[in-house]
N, C-alpha and C positions, 0 to 999 in steps of 0.2 A: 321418159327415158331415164333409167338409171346409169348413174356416174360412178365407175369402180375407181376408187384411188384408196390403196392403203392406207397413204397417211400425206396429210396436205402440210407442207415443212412451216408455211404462215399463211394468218388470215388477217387477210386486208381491209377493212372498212371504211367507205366513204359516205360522205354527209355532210351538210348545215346545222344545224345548231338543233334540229327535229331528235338527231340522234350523238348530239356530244356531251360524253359525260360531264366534260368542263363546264359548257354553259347550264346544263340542267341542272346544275349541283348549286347555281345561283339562285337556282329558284326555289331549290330543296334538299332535305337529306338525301345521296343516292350517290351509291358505289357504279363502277364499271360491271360487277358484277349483274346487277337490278337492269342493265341496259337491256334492252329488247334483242338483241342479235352475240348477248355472250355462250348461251347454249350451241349455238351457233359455229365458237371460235374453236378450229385446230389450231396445236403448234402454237409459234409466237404471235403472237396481236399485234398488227400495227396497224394504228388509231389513225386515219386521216382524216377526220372528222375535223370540220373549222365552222366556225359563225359566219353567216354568208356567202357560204362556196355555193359556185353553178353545178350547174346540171353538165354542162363541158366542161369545165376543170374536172369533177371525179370521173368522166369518160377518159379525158385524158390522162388522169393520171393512173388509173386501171390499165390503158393500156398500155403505158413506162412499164409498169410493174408486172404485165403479164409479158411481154418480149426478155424483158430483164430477166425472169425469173429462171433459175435451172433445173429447181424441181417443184415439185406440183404444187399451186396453191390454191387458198379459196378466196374469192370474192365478194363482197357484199356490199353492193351498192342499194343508196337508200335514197331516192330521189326527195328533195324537198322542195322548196320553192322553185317552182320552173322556168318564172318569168325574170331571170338575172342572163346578164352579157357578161363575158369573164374581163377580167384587167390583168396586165403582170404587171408592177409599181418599180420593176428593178429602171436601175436608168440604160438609156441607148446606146448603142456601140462601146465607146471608149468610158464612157462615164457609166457602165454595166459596173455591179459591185462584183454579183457571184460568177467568181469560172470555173475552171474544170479541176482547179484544186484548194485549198484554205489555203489564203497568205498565213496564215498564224495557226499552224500547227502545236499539238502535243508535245513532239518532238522535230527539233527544229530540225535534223537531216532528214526527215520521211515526210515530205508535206504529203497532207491525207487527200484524196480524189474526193470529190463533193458530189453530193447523189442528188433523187427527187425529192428527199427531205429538207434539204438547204433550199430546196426552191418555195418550199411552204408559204415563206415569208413575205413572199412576193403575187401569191393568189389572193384575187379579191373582186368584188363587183361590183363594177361600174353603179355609179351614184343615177336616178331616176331623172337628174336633169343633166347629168353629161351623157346622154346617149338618145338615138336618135328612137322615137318613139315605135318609129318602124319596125327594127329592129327586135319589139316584141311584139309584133302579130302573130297571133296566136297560130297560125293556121303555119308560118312559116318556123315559131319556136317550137311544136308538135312535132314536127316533119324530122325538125335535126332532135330531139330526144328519141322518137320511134328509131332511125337511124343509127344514134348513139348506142342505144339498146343491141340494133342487130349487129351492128359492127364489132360488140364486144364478145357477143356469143359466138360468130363468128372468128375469131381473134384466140378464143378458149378453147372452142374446138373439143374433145376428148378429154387434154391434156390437164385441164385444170376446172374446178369447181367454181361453178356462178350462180350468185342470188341476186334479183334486182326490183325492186320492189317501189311502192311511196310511202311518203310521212305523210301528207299533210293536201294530197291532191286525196277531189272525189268525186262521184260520177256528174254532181253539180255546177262540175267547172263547165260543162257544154262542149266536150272537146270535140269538131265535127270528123269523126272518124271515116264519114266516106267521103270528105274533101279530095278532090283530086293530087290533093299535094302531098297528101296526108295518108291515103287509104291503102297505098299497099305494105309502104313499108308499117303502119299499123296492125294489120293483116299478120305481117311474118313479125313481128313485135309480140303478138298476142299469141300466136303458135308457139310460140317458145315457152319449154317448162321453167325454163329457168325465170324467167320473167312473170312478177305477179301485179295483174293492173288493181287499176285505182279503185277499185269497186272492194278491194282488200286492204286498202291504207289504213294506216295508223289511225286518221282522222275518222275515216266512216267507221272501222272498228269497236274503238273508246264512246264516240256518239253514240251508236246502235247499244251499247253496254251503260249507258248511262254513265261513263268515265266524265269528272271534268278536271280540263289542263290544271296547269300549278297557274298559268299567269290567265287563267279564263276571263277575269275580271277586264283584262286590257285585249285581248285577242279573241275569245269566247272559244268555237272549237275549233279555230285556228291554230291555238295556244299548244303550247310543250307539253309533255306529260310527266311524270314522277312514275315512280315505282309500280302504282297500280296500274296503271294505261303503258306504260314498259312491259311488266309481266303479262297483262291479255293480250297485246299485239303479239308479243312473244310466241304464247300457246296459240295463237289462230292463225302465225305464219308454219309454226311449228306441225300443226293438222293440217296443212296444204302438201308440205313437203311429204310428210308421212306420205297423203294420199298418192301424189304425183309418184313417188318413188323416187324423190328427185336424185339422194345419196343414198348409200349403204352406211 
């Protein structure tokens, strides 16, 4: 299906550290530009890309930013590690830091409204021993991503542009796709143009190309990519779109 929109006013991007210029510029030379999804960008760029964000933090904040939004935008969600529980670190009730305005304004007569952005600071994922193991069985973290997914395209509707895609999942992971918990909403997950499964990720991509990561040595093809494995995943998300018609 192709999506008419003139002109989309910003484009939103989320991610883990699979797709943040910030972390990946530690491991090597590499602009915003070389990133995998800048050909990608209308309008202004806002980067939500953080080191260790879940797979429900960028559902959630996609959809802040799609209800808030008053004219069209695009989306580009970039799944990485799927197996994270979210945290918010702010404190509870009265000992909360962020409200609905900056104590310490600019200007001290206009106190400014605080957005999704002031909340950044406060996204994070629960550490492998404060969380109950359960909580990442596979069969029930599948279930809410596939979900995640439909709820978002769903949510866009017409109205706004959606890419949703992986970094670093591959057909290797064993995901049982006709589990009962799991197979329908995988089903209408996979129906979706806008959604490109894991048989297309970053990882299978660079592998099959003989790409290897910047940090291969510690992760192997686990590992982040630079510029070269940026640029292919680039051009092979870029020949999906083409094909699908996804935009104009």
């Amino acid at each position: 299906m192709t999506l008419n929109i003139d002109m989309a006013e910003k484009t939103f991007v989320y991610g883990d550290s699979f797709s943040s210029v910030q972390f990946i510029s530690t491991l090597c030379d590499i602009t915003q530009q070389q990133m995998w999804y800048h050909g990608l960008v209308e309008g202004e760029l806002v980067d939500r890309t953080k080191v260790g964000k879940s797979p429900a933090t960028m559902f959630l904040q996609a959809t802040h930013d799609i209800i808030t939004a008053t004219q069209p935008v695009r989306i580009l969600v970039a799944l990485g590690v799927c197996g994270r529980v979210p945290i918010y670190t702010d404190g509870w009730y009265e000992k909360e830091q962020l409200s609905y305005h900056d104590p310490n304004p600019p200007w001290s007569d206009k106190p400014r409204e605080t957005t999704l952005t002031d909340c950044e600071q406060y996204f994070e994922s629960a550490s492998p021993d404060g969380i109950d193991p359960q909580q990442l069985h596979p069969s029930l973290m599948w279930s809410q991503i596939y979900k995640g997914i439909t709820d978002l395209a769903l949510r866009c509707g017409r109205k706004h542009q959606l890419l949703m895609l992986h970094m670093n999942t591959s057909p290797e992971h064993r995901i049982k796709k006709k589990h009962p918990l799991i197979a329908p909403l995988c089903h209408q997950a996979e129906s979706l143009e806008c959604y490109i499964d894991e048989s297309h990720s970053c990882l299978t991509v660079c592998e099959a190309k003989g790409i290897r990561s910047m940090d291969h040595d510690k992760y192997g093809v686990q590992g982040h990519h630079g510029p070269e494995g940026q640029a292919e995943f680039a051009r092979h998300v870029g020949s999906i779109l083409e094909e699908r018609r996804l935009w104009n």
